[in-house]
C-alpha positions in Angstrom: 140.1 -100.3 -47.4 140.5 -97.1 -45.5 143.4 -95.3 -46.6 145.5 -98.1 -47.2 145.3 -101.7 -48.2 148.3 -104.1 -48.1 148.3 -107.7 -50.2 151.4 -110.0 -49.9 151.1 -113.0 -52.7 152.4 -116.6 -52.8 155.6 -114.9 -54.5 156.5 -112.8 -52.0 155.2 -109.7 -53.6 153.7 -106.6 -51.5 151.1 -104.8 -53.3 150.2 -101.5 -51.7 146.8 -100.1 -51.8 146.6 -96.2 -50.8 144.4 -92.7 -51.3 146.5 -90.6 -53.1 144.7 -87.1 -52.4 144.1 -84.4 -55.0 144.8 -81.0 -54.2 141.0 -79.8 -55.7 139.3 -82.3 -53.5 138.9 -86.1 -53.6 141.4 -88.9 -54.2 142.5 -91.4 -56.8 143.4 -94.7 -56.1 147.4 -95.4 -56.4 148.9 -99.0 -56.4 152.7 -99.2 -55.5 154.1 -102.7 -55.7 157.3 -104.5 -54.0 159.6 -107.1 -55.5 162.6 -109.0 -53.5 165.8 -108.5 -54.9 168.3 -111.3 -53.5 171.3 -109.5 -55.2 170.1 -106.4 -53.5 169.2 -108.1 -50.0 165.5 -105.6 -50.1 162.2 -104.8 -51.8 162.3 -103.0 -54.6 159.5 -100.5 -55.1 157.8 -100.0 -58.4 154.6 -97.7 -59.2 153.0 -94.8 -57.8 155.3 -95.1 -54.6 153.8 -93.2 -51.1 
């Protein structure tokens, strides 16, 4: 992974790897992840969102 990893599953679901930097220095890792909604027509993000 550099700074960001993408994984799409048999689902249809997007799982986003990404650094998510601390202001002291260093990073922590931060997974957002994206559901279809058909009533909505998009992906729906849920997690620690960039």
């Amino acid at each position: 992974m550099g700074d960001q990893g993408v994984k799409v599953d048999i689902k249809g679901t997007v799982k986003q790897y990404w650094k998510k930097y601390r202001p002291e220095g260093g990073w922590d890792l931060a997974i957002a992840t994206y559901s279809w909604s058909a009533s909505k027509n998009k992906y729906l993000g849920a997690g620690q969102l960039p």
